[in-house]
Short mmCIF file of the C-alpha atoms (twelve columns), coordinates in Angstrom:
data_MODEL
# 
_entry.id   MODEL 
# 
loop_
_atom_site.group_PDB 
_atom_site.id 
_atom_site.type_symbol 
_atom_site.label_atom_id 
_atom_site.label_alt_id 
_atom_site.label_comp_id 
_atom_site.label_asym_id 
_atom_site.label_seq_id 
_atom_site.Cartn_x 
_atom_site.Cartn_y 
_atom_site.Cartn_z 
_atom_site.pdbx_PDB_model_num 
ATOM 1   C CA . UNK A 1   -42.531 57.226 -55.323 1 
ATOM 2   C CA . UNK A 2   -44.524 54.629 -57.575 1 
ATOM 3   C CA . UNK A 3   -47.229 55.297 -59.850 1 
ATOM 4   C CA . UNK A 4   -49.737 53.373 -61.369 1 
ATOM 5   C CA . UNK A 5   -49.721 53.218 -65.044 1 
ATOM 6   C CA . UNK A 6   -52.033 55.880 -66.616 1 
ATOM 7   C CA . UNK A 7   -55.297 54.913 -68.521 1 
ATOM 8   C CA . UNK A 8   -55.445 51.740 -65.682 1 
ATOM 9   C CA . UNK A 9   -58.965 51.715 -64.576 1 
ATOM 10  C CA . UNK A 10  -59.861 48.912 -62.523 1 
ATOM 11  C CA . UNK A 11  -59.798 50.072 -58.744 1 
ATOM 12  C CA . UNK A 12  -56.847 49.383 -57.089 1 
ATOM 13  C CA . UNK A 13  -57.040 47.124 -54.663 1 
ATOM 14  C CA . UNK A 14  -54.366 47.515 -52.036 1 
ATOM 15  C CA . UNK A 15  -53.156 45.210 -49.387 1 
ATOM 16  C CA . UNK A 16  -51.647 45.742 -45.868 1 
ATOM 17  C CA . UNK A 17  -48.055 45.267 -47.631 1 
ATOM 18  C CA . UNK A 18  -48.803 47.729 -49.935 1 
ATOM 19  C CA . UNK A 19  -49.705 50.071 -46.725 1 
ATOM 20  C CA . UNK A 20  -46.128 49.390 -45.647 1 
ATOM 21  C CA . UNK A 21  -44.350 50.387 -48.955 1 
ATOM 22  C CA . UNK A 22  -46.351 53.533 -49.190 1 
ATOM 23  C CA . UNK A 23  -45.533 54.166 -45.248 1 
ATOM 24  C CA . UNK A 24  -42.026 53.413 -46.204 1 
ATOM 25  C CA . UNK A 25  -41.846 56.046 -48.833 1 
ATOM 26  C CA . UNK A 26  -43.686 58.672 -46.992 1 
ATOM 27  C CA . UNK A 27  -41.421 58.648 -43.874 1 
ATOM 28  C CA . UNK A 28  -37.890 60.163 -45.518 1 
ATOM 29  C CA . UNK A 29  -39.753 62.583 -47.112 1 
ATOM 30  C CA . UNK A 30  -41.270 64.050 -43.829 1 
ATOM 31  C CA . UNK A 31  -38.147 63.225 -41.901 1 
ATOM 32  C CA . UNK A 32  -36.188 65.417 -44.289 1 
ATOM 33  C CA . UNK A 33  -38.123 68.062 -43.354 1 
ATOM 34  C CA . UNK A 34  -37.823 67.819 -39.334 1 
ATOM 35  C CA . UNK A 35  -40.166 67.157 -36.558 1 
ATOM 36  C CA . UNK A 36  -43.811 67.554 -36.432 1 
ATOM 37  C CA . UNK A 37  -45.543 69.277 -32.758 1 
ATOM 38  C CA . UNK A 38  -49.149 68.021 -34.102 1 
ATOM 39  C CA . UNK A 39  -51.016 66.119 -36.863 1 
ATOM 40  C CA . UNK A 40  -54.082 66.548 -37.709 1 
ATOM 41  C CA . UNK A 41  -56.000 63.317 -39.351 1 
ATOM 42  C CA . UNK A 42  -58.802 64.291 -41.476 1 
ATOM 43  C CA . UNK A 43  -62.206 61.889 -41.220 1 
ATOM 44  C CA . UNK A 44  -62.496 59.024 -42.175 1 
ATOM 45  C CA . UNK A 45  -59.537 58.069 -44.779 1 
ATOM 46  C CA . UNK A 46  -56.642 59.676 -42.775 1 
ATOM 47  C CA . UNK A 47  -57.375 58.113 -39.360 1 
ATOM 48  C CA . UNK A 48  -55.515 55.147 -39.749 1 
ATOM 49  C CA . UNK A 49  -52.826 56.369 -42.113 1 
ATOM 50  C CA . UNK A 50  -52.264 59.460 -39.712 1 
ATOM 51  C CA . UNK A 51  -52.163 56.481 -36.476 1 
ATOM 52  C CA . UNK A 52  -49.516 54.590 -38.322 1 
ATOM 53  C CA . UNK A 53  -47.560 57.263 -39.246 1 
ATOM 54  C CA . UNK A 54  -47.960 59.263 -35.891 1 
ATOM 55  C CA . UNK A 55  -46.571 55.615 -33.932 1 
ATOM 56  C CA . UNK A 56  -43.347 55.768 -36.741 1 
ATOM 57  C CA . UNK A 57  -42.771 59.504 -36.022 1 
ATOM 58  C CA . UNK A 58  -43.270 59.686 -32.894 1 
ATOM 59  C CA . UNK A 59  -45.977 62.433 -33.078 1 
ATOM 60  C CA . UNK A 60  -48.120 62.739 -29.841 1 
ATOM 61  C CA . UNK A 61  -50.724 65.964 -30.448 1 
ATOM 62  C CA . UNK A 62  -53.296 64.194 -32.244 1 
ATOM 63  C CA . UNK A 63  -56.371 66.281 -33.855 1 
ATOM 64  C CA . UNK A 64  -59.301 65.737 -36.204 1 
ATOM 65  C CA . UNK A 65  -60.987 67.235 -38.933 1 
ATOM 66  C CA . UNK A 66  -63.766 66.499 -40.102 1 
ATOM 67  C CA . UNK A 67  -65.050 68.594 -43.453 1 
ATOM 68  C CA . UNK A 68  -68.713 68.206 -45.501 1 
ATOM 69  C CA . UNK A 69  -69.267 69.985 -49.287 1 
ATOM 70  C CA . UNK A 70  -72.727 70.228 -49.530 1 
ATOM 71  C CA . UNK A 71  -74.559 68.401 -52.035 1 
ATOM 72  C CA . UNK A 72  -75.928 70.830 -54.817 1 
ATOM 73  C CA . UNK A 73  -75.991 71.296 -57.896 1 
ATOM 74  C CA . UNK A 74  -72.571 72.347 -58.739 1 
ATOM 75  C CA . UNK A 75  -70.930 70.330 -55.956 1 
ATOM 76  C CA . UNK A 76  -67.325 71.483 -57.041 1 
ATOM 77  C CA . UNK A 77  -67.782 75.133 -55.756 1 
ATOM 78  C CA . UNK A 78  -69.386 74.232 -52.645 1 
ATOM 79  C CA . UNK A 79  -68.175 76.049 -49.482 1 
ATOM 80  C CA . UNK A 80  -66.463 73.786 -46.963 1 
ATOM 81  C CA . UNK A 81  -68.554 73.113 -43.399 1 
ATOM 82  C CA . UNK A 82  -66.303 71.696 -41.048 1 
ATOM 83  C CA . UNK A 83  -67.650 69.530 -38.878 1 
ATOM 84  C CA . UNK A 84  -65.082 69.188 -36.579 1 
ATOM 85  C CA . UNK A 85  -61.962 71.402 -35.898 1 
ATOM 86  C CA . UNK A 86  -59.805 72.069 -33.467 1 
ATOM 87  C CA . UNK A 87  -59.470 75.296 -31.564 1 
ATOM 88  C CA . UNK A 88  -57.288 77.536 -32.596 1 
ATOM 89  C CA . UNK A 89  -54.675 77.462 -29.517 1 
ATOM 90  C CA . UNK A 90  -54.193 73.651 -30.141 1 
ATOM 91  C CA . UNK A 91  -52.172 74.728 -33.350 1 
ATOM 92  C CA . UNK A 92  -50.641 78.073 -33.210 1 
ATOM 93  C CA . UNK A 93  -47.152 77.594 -33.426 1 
ATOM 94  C CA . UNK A 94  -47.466 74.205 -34.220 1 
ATOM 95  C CA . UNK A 95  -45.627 72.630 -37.032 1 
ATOM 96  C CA . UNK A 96  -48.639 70.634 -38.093 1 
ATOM 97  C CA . UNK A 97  -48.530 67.310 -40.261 1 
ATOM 98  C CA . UNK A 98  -52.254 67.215 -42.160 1 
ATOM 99  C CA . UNK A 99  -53.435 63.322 -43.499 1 
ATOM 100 C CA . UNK A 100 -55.270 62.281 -45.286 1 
ATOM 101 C CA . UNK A 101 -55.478 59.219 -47.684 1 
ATOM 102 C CA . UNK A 102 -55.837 60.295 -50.486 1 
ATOM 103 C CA . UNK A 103 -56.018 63.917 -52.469 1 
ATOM 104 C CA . UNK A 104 -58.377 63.690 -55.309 1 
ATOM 105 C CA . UNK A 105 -60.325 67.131 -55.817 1 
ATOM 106 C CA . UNK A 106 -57.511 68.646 -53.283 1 
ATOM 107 C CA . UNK A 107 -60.918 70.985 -51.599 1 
ATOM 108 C CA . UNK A 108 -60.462 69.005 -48.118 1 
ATOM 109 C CA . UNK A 109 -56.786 69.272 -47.994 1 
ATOM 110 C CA . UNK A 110 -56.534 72.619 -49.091 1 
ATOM 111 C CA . UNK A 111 -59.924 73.522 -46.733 1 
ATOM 112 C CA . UNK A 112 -57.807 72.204 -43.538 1 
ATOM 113 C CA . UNK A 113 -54.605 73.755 -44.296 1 
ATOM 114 C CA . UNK A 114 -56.515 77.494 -44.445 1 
ATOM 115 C CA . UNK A 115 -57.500 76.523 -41.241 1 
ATOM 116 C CA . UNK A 116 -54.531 75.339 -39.843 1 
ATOM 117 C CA . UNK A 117 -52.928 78.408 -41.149 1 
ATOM 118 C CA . UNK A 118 -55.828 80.810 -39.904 1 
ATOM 119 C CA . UNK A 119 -54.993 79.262 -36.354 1 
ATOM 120 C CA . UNK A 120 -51.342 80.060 -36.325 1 
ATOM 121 C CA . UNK A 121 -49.816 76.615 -37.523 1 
ATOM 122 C CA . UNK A 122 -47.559 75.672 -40.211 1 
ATOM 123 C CA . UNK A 123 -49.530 73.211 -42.194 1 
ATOM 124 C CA . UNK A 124 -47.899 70.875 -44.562 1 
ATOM 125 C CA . UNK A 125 -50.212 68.074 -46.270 1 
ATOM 126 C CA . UNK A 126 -49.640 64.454 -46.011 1 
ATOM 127 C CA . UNK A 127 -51.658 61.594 -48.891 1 
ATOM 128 C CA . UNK A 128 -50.902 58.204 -49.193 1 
ATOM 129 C CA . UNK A 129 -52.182 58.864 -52.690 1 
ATOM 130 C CA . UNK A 130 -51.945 61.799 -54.891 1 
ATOM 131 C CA . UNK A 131 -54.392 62.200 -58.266 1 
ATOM 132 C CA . UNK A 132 -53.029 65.341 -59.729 1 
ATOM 133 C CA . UNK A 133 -55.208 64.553 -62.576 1 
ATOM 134 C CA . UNK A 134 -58.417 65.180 -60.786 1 
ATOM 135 C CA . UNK A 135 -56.914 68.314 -58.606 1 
ATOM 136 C CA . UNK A 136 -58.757 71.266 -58.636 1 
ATOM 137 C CA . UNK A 137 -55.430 73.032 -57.852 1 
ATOM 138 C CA . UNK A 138 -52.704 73.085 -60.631 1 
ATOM 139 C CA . UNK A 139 -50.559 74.979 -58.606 1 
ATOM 140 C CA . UNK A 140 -50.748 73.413 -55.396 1 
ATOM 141 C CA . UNK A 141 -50.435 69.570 -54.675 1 
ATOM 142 C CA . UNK A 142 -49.786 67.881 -51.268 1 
ATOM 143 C CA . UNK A 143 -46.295 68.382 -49.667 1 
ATOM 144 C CA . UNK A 144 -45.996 64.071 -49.107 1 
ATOM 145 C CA . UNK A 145 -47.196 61.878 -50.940 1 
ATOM 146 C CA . UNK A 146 -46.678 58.140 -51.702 1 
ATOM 147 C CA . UNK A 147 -47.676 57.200 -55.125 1 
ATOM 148 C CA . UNK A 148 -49.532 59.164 -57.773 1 
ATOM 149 C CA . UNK A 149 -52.755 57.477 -59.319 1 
ATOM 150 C CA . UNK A 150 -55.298 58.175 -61.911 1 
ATOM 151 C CA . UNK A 151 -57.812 55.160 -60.067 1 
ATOM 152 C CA . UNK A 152 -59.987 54.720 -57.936 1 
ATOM 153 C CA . UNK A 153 -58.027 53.239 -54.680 1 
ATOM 154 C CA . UNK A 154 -59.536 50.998 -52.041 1 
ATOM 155 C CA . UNK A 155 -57.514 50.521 -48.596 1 
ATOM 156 C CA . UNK A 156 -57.403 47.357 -46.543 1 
ATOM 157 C CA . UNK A 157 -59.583 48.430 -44.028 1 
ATOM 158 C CA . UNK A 158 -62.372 49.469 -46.580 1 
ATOM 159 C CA . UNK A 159 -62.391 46.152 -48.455 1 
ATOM 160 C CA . UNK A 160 -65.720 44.802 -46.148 1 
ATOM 161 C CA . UNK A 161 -67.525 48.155 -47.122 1 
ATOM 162 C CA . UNK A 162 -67.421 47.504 -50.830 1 
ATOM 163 C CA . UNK A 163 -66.915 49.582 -53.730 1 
ATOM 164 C CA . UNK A 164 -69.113 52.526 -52.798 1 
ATOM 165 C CA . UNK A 165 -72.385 50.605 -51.944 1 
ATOM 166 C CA . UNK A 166 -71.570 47.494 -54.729 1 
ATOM 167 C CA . UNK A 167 -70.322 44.395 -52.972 1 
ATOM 168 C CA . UNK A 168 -66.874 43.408 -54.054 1 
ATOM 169 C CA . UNK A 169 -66.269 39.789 -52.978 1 
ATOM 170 C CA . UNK A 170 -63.025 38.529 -51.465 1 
ATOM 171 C CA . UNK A 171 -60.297 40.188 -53.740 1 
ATOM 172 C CA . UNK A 172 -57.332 37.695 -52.545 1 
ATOM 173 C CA . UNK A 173 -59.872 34.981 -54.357 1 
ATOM 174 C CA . UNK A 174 -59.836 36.910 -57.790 1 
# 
């Protein structure tokens, strides 16, 4: 695994090759562990990590999550509404492989895996990037990862949307 220098905090811009590295380092981890019977991507940021990485491993029981923390005032302790799930008999049993992006906070991760594991399934979580310096949990942190970061990370496919709301410009222009 890589990690980007600590105290860096410029958003890290990341290109299609650097999608491939990270894929590239995330595949002997979960191969060491042995095959997957599902994966479930959570919405948005794991859809096309969990696509790429279901194609390499050959994973065909695709499911979604998708998970909301209310807005309040203390946002952090917010209960988890999921949005989407899927039933319970679609993962009992299952060895499941859980993506997202990235694990910042850790609540969504650690929301889906209950479920996963309330359903029957054995859940193991799956980031492209890991912030344990941000994680809620300091005794829990995802089973894969690719590279640990303390910034903010923007994918490929996210560069059009901007940097939350503030237009960016063409990064491969400088």
């Amino acid at each position: 695994m890589y990690s980007v220098p600590q105290g860096a905090r410029q958003p890290l811009m990341l290109s299609w090759a650097d999608i491939d590295q990270l894929v590239d380092v995330l595949i002997p981890q979960i191969k060491a562990v042995g095959s997957f019977d599902a994966m479930v991507m959570i919405t948005r940021g794991g859809v096309i990590p969990g696509g790429m990485l279901a194609e390499i491993l050959d994973i065909q029981h695709l499911l979604t999550a998708a998970v909301d923390f209310h807005l309040d005032s203390n946002r952090l302790v917010s209960w988890p509404t999921f949005l989407q799930f899927p039933d319970a008999a679609l993962l009992d049993k299952r060895r499941t492989l859980i993506i997202d992006d990235v694990w910042g906070s850790g609540r969504t991760s650690i929301s889906v895996r209950g479920r996963v594991v309330a359903a029957g399934g054995q859940p193991f979580n799956c980031v492209f990037h890991y912030n344990p310096y941000r994680s809620l949990f300091s005794n829990v942190a995802p089973d894969f990862y690719g590279a640990v970061t303390d910034t903010y990370v923007v994918y490929p496919w996210e560069i059009d949307r901007g940097l939350r709301g503030i237009p960016m410009g063409n990064p491969e222009l400088g």
